[in-house]
N, C-alpha and C positions, 0 to 999 in steps of 0.2 A: 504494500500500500504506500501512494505518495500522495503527501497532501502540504497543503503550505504550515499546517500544525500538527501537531503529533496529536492524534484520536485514539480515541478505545482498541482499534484494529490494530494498531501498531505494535503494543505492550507487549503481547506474546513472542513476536520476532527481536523484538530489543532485548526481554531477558534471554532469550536462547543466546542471543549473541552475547550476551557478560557471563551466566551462566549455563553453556550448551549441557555441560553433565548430571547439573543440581536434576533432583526429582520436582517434577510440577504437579502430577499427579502421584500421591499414594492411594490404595485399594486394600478392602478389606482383610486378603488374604494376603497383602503384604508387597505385592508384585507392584512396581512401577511404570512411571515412564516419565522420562528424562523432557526438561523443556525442550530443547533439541528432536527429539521423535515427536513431539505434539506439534511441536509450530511446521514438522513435515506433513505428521497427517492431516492437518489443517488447512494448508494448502492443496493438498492433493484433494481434499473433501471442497474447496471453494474452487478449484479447479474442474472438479468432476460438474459442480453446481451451474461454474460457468458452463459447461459444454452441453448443459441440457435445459438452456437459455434462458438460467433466473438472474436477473440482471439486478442493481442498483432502485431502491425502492417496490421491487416486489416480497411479499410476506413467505415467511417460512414458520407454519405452526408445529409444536412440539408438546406429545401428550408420552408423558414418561416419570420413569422414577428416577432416583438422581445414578449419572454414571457419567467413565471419561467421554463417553460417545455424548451425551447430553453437552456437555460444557462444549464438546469438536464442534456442536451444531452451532453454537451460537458465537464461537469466535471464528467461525468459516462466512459468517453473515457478518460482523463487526467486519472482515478483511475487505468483504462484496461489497458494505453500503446494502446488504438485505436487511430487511427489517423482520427480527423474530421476535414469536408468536407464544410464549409459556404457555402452556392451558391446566390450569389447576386439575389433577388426578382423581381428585375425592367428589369432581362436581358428578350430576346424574348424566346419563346419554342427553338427553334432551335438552341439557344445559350446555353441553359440549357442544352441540350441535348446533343451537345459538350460537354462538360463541363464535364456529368457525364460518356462519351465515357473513356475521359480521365483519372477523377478519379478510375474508377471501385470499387466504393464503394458496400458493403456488404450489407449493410441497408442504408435503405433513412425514416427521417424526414421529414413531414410535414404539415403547417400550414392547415387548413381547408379552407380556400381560395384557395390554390393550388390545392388542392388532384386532382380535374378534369385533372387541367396538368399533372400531377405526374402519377396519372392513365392512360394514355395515353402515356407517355412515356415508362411508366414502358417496356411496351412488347419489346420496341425497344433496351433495355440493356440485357445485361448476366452478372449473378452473383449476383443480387440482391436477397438475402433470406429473407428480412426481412421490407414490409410498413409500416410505424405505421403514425398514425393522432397525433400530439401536442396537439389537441383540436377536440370536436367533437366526434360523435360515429361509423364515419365510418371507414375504413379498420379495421385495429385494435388501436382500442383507445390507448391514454398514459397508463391511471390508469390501462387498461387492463394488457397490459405488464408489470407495474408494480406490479403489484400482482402475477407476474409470482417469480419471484425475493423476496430476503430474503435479510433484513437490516446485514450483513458484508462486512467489509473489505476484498477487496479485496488482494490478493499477488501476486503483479507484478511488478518483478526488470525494472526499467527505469533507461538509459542515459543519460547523458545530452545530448548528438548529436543525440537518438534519436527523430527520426520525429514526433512533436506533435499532426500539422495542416497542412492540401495544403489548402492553399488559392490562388484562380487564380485571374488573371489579364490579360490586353492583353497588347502584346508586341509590340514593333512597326514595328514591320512583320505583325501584323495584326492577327496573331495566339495567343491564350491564352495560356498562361505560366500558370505552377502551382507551386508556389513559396511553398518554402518546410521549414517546421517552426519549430525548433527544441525544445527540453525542453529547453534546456538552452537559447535559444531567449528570450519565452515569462516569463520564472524569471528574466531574467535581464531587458526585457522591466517595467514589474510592476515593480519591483523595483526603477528602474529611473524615471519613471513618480512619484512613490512616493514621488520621493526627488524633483524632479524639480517642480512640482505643489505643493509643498509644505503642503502637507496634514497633517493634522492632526490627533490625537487621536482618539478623537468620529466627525465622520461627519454623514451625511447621503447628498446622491449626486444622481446626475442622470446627465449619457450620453445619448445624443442626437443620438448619434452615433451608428449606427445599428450594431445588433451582428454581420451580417456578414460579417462586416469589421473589422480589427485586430485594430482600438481605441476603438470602442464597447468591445469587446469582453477583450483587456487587464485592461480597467477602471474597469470593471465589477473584473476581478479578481485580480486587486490591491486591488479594495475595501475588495473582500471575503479574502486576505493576509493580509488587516490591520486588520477586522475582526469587518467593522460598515457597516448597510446595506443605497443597493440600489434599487430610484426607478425605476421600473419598467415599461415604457408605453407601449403599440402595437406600436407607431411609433410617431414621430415629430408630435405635433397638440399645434397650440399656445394655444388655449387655457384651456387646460389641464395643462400644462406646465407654463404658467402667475400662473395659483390657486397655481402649487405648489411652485414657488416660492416666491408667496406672503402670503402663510401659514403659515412662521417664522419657520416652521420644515427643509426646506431644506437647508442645509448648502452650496450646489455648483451644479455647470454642467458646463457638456461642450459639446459645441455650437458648430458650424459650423456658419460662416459669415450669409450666406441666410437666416439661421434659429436668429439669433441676428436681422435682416432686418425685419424679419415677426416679431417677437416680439414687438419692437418699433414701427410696423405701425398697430400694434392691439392696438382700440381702449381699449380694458381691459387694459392697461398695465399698466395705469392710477386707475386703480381700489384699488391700495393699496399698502403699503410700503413692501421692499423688507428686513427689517433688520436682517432676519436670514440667510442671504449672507454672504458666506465668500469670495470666490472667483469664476470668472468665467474663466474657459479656454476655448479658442479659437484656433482652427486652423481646419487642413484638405485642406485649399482654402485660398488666397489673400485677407484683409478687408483693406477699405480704412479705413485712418485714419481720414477723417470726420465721416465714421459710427462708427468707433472705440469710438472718443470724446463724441457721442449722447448715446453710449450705457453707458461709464463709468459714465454719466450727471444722467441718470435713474436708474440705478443699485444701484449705489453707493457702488459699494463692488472692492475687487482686481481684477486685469486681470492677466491673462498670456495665455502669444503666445505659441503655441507649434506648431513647424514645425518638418517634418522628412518624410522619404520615407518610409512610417511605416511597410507597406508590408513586404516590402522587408532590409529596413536600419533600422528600428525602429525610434526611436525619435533620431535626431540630434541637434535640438538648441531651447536657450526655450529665452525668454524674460520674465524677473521674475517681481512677481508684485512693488518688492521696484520700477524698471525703469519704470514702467506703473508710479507709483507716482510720478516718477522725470519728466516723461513726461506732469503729469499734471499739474508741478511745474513748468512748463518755458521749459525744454527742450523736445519740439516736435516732436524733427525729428527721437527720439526715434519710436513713434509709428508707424511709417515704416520700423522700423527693424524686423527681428525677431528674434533679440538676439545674446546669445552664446554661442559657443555647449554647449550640455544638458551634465547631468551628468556620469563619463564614456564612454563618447564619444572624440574621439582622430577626428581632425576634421583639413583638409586641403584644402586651393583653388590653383588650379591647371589647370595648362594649357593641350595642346592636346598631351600634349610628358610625364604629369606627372607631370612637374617642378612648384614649389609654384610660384604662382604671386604675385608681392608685394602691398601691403595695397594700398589700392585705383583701383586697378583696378580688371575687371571681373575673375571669374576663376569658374570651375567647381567643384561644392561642393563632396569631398569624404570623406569617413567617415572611421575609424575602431574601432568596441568596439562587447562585447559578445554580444549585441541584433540585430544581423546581419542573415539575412537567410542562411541556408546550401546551398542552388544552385536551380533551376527549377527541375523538374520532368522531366525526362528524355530529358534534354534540356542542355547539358556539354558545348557547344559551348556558348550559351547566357552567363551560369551561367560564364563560364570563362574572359566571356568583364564586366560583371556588377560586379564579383567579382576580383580584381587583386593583388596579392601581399598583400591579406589579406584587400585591402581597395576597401569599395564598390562606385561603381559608379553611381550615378542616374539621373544623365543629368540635375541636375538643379547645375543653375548659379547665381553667388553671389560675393559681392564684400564687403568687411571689409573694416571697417573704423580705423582709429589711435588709438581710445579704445578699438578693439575689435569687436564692433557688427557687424552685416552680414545685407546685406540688398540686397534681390531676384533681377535678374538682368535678371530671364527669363529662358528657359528650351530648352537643350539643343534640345532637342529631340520632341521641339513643342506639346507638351503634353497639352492637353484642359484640365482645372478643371474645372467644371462647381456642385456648388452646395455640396462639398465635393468628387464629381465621377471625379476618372480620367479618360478622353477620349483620345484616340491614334486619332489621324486624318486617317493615314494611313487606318484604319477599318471600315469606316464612308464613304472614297474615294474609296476602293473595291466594294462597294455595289453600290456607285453610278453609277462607272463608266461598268456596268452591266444594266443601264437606257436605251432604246431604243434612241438612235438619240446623248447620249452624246458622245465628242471626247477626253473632257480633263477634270478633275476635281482636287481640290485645297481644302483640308478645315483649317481652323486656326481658334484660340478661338480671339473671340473679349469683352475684359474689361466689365464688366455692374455691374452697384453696387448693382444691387439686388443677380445674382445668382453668382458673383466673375468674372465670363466669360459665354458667350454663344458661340456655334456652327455656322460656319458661312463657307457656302457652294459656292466655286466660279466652273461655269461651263463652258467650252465652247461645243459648240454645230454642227453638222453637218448642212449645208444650207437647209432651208427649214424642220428644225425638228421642233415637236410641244413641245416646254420643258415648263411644267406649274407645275406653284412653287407648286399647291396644289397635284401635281398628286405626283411630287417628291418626297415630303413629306409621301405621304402613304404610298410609295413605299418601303420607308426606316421604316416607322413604323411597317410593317411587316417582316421584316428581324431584326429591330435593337431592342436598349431599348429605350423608350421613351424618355429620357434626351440626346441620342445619335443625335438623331433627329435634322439636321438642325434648325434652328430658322431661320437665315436669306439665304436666295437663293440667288445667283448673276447669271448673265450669261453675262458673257462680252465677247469681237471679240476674243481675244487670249489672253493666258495667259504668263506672263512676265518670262522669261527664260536668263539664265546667258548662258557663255560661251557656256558652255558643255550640254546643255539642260534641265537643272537641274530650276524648277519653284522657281524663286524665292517671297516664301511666306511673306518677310519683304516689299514687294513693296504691295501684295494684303492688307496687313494688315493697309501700310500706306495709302491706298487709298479708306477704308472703307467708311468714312465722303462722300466720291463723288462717291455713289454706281447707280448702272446703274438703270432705273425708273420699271424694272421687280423684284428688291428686291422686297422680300413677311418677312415683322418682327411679329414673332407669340407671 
C-alpha cells in the first residue's frame, strides 16, 4: 500500500519489516506464525481478492469465530481500501440476514460452524460473488483462495475519511444502524488505547473481546502497530484462558466483567501464580467494585477501566492503573469511577439544551476527538442527533467529581448491557408485543453481578390470555439472539404510565424486589 500517510493497511508490513521473526499470531495449541508469514498471506489473500475483482470500497462480510484466518480477512481489506463487514455470531438467521440486506457485501466469510447458515442465506442476497470457509474444506476453502493470490503489495491510495469498517448495531428504533468507521477512527483509536493502557515494548496479550466487535478487532491491531504478538483463542473459555495466564508468557488481556466473574469462580484459578501479568483491562459493561477488589486480591497485577461508546465514540475515559493502586491504598471510591477522558478525547457533561452541568451533578456524556464514527449508513437523520457540532452523543450519563473522575449515572437511552452486548429494549418489546394475547410490554436491564445486567420483561396481558413464561421465551429465541432473550418474565395488571402515557420504566425497575409470583428467572 502507498499512500501520502501511513493508514491502518500499512502496520502489518512495517512490523514485518522491524520485526520479520517476532510471532504476531499465537494459537491455542501453541503453534504460531511469524509477522513475516502473515503480512505474506495477506497479500497473497488481497491479491487472490484483487483477481476476483473486489476493488476499493466494495464490502466484504465476515460471520465467524475468532481465528488467524478472521484477522487475514480484514487486514487483506485494510491493504485493498475494502471495507469489512463483522457480523455478530450470537445474532438469529433473520437478523443476519438483515444485516447482510443492508451491507451488500461482495464476499462473505465464514466460520465452518456457520456455513449451513451462510449456505442458506446465500440465495436470498444479490451480489454476493465470492463464499469462502475460514476453516474447513467446504465451499471454497481459505488456503484454496489463497493460492489463488501472489505475496505483493498491494497499491491502493486511502483517506483518512475513507470508510474502513460498517459495523452494525441496533438503534433505539429498533432498526440496525450500520455505523461507518473511517481510516482515520481506527488509527486514532489504536493509538489511544496505546497510550491509555499503557503498553509497553515487548508484550504478548490477549482480548477476550470478539473480532466482531470494534475492542477485538482495534486490540488486535494496536498490538500488530506496536508490533508484539497476540493470543489467539476460538472464543472466551476459562479454562484455556487460567493456563494462559498462568504460563508466565502472557503479559495482559482484556476482560469483560462476566468473563473476570467466570475466572474467579473457576476452580483452576487457584492452580498457579499469575507473575507474568502486567496488566488487566476491563470494560465493555459495569463491574462492581467488590468483584473488582477479588479480582485485583488474585491477579495481583494492574487494572485499568476503559469505558467509551467504542462503536460508534471510540474510547472516552480510562481509569489508569496508578488510581486502581491508590484505590487499593485507602481511597475506594475510586473503583466506581471510570476515570478520565482517555487520551485525545475532549470530553463534556451536559444537559438536554447542551449546557455543561456543574461538578457534582448528572449530565450527559459527549465527547469530540479523531476516533469518532463518520455517520450511519444511509441513516443522515440519526447520524445528525448522535453527531452535533462535531461532539458525539451517546446517551450515557455521568456525573464528575471535584478531581475530575466520572462516575456512570445510567443511560440515557435505557440501553441493556448485559455481558459486554448492548441490548436496545425497544427490539426485545417489538417482538414481544407480536405475542398472541399481549397488550403492553416494558423491558429494562436489571443489575446482577454475574453478567453486569440481565433482560427483564414486564407484560401486560388481554383477560383471559394464556401468557406462559416458557412459551414466551421460545418465542423470542426464534426471532432474537440468545442473550437478547428475556431472563426474567413479569406480567402484572397494568403498567405504570406518566402524564402523557408514556411507561414509566424507573417505577418497573424500582419494583423488581416485589415481582409478581409468575416471574420465570433462567
Amino acid at each position: 500500500m502507498h499512500v501520502s500517510t501511513i493508514q491502518a493497511g500499512d502496520f502489518l508490513r512495517l512490523s514485518a519489516q522491524r520485526f520479520p521473526d517476532r510471532d504476531c499470531f499465537v494459537f491455542g495449541d501453541g503453534t504460531s506464525r511469524s509477522f513475516a508469514e502473515t503480512n505474506q498471506r495477506v497479500n497473497r489473500l488481497a491479491d487472490a481478492l484483487r483477481r476476483r475483482g473486489l476493488a476499493k470500497g466494495d464490502r466484504v462480510a465476515i460471520l465467524g469465530t475468532d481465528s488467524g484466518e478472521y484477522v487475514e480477512v480484514i487486514l487483506a481489506c485494510m491493504k485493498l481500501g475494502v471495507v469489512y463487514v463483522p457480523l455478530n455470531n450470537r445474532l438469529a438467521d433473520a437478523e443476519v440476514l438483515t444485516l447482510l440486506r443492508k451491507a451488500r457485501p461482495r464476499a462473505l466469510f465464514s466460520s465452518g460452524r456457520y456455513l449451513e447458515r451462510v449456505a442458506a442465506l446465500a440465495p436470498l442476497l444479490t451480489g454476493i460473488t465470492l463464499l469462502c470457509s475460514l476453516d474447513g474444506d467446504r465451499l471454497l476453502p481459505f488456503d484454496a483462495l489463497l493460492g489463488e493470490g501472489h505475496d505483493v503489495e498491494p497499491f491502493v491510495e486511502v483517506q483518512d475519511e475513507d470508510v474502513l469498517a460498517l459495523a452494525f448495531t441496533s438503534g433505539t428504533t429498533g432498526l440496525p444502524k450500520g455505523v461507518l468507521q473511517s481510516q482515520r477512527m481506527l488509527n486514532a483509536l489504536a493509538l489511544n488505547m496505546s497510550i491509555d493502557y499503557e503498553i509497553m515494548a515487548e508484550e504478548f496479550r490477549y482480548t477476550a473481546s470478539p473480532i466482531f466487535h470494534i475492542a477485538g478487532q482495534a486490540m488486535i491491531f494496536m498490538h500488530i502497530m506496536r508490533g508484539f504478538p497476540t493470543l489467539i483463542l476460538p472464543q472466551f473459555d476459562a479454562g484455556p484462558v487460567l493456563r494462559w495466564m498462568q504460563s508466565g508468557r502472557l503479559t495482559g488481556a482484556f476482560l469483560v466483567p462476566t468473563m473476570i466473574s467466570r475466572l474467579l469462580s473457576d476452580p483452576r484459578v487457584a492452580d498457579g501464580t499469575y507473575e507474568g501479568l502486567r496488566s488487566i483491562i476491563y470494560g465493555a459493561a459495569p463491574m462492581t467494585p467488590a468483584l473488582l477488589r477479588r479480582a485485583m486480591s488474585v491477579f495481583k497485577c494492574d487494572f485499568i477501566n476503559a469505558f467509551g461508546a467504542a462503536t460508534e465514540g471510540g474510547l472516552q475515559a480510562s481509569l489508569s492503573a496508578a488510581d486502581h493502586r491508590r484505590a487499593a491504598a485507602g481511597a475506594e471510591h475510586l473503583l466506581g469511577s471510570i476515570g478520565k477522558p482517555a487520551f485525545g478525547v475532549d470530553l463534556r457533561l451536559v444537559n438536554e439544551d447542551g449546557q455543561d452541568v456543574p461538578p457534582g451533578e448528572v449530565g450527559e456524556i459527549v465527547t469530540r476527538s479523531t476516533a469518532v464514527m463518520s455517520g450511519y449508513l444511509e441513516m443522515p437523520e440519526e447520524a445528525a442527533r448522535a453527531i452535533r457540532d462535531g461532539w458525539f452523543w451517546g446517551g450515557d450519563l455521568a456525573r464528575m467529581d471535584k478531581d475530575g473522575y466520572l462516575y456512570l449515572a445510567g443511560r440515557s437511552k435505557d440501553m441493556i448491557i448485559r455481558a459486554g452486548e448492548n441490548i436496545y429494549p425497544i427490539e426485545i418489546e417489538t417482538v414481544l408485543a407480536d405475542y398472541p394475547g399481549v397488550t403492553g410490554v416494558a423491558v429494562v436491564g436489571q443489575p446482577d453481578e454475574h453478567w453486569g445486567e440481565i433482560v427483564v420483561a414486564f407484560l401486560t396481558a388481554e383477560a383471559g390470555a394464556a401468557i406462559e413464561r416458557d412459551a414466551i421465551r421460545r418465542f423470542c429465541r426464534e426471532r432474537l439472539a440468545a442473550y437478547k432473550v428475556p431472563e426474567v418474565v413479569t406480567v402484572i395488571a397494568e403498567m405504570p404510565l406518566n402524564a402523557s402515557g408514556k411507561i414509566l420504566k424507573r417505577e418497573l425497575r424500582a419494583g423488581l424486589a416485589a415481582a409478581n409470583p409468575v416471574t420465570a428467572r433462567h
